[in-house]
C-alpha positions as CSV (number, residue, x, y, z in Angstrom):
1,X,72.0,67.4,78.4
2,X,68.0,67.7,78.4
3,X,67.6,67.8,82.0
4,X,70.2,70.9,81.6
5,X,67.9,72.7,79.6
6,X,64.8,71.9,81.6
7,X,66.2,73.2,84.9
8,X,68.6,76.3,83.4
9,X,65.9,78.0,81.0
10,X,63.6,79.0,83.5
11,X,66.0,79.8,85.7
12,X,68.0,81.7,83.4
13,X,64.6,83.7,82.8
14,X,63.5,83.8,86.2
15,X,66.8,85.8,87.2
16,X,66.9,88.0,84.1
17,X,63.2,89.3,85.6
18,X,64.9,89.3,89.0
19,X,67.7,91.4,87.7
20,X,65.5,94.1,85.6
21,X,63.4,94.5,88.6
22,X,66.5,95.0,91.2
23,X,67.8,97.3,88.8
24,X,64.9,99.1,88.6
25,X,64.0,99.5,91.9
26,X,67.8,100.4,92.9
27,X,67.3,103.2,90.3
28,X,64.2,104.6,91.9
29,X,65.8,104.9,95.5
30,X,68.4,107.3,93.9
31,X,66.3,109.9,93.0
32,X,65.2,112.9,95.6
33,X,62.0,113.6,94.6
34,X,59.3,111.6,93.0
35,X,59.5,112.4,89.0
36,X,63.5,111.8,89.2
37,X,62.7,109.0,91.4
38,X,60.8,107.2,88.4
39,X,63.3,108.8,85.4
40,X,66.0,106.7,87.0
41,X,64.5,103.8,87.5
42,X,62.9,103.1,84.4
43,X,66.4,104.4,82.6
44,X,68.4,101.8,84.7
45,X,65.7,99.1,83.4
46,X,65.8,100.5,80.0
47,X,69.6,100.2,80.2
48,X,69.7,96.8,81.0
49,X,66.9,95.1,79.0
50,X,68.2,96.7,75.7
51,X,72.0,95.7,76.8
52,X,70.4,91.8,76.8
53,X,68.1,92.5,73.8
54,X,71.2,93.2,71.7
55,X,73.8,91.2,73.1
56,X,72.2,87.7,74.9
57,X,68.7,87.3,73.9
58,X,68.3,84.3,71.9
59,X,67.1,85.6,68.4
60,X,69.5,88.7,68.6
61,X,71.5,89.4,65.5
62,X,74.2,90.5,67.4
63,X,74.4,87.8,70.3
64,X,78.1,87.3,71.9
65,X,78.9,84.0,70.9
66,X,81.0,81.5,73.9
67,X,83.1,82.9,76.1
68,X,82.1,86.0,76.2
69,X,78.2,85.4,76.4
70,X,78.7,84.2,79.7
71,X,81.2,86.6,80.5
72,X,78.3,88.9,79.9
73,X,76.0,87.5,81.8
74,X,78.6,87.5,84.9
75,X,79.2,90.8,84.2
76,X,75.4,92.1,83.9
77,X,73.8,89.9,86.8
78,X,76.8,91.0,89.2
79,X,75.0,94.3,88.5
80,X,72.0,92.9,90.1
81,X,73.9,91.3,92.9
82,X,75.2,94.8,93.7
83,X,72.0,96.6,93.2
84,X,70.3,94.5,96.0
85,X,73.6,95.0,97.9
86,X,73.2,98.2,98.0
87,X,69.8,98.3,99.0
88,X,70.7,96.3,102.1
89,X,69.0,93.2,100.9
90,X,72.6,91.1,101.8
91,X,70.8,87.8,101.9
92,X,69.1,88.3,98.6
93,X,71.8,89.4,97.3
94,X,73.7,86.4,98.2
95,X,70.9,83.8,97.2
96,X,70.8,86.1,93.7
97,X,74.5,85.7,93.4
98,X,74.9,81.5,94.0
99,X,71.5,81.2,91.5
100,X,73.7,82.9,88.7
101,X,76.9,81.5,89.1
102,X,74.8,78.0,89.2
103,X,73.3,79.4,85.8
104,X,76.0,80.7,84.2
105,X,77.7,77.2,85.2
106,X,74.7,75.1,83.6
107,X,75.2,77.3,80.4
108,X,78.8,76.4,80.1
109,X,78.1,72.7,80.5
110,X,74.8,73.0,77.9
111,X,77.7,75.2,75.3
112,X,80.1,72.5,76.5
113,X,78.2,68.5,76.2
């Protein structure tokens, strides 16, 4: 159960940074010129950090309780997955995809034991 912990935090937290970022920079190739270039990005960061502030961080008031935090997370790193898809990044996309699932797994077995 320990050893659980130890390898799905930071790698829970690793792909949350990984997601914002894909997000972010998705957002900022769908603007046409520079100012709406940044406006969309940091909105589809903003979007998505408060969306995990409020409903998966930790300490949130308002965190989804089991099954439907990780039916959260599915939901909000496929988001990622399709943002780097998008991009053309396939094979990050892919890597991003099996890291999730494997966290999202390791959750449900830490929620689980």
């Amino acid at each position: 159960m320990q050893i659980i912990k130890l390898i799905n935090h930071p790698l829970a937290f690793g792909l949350e940074l990984v997601l914002f970022f894909g997000v972010g920079y998705w957002g900022y190739f769908q603007g046409k010129i520079t100012l709406a270039k940044w406006g969309i990005a940091i909105l589809c960061f903003m979007i998505l950090v408060i969306l995990w502030a409020l409903f998966a961080a930790p300490k949130s008031g308002m965190r989804l309780k089991y099954p439907m935090l990780n039916i959260f997370k599915l939901l909000i790193f496929s988001t990622g997955t399709l943002a780097f898809w998008n991009l053309g990044k396939t094979w990050l996309a892919i890597v991003y995809t099996l890291l999730f699932v494997l966290s999202v797994g390791l959750s449900y077995l830490e929620e689980t034991s």
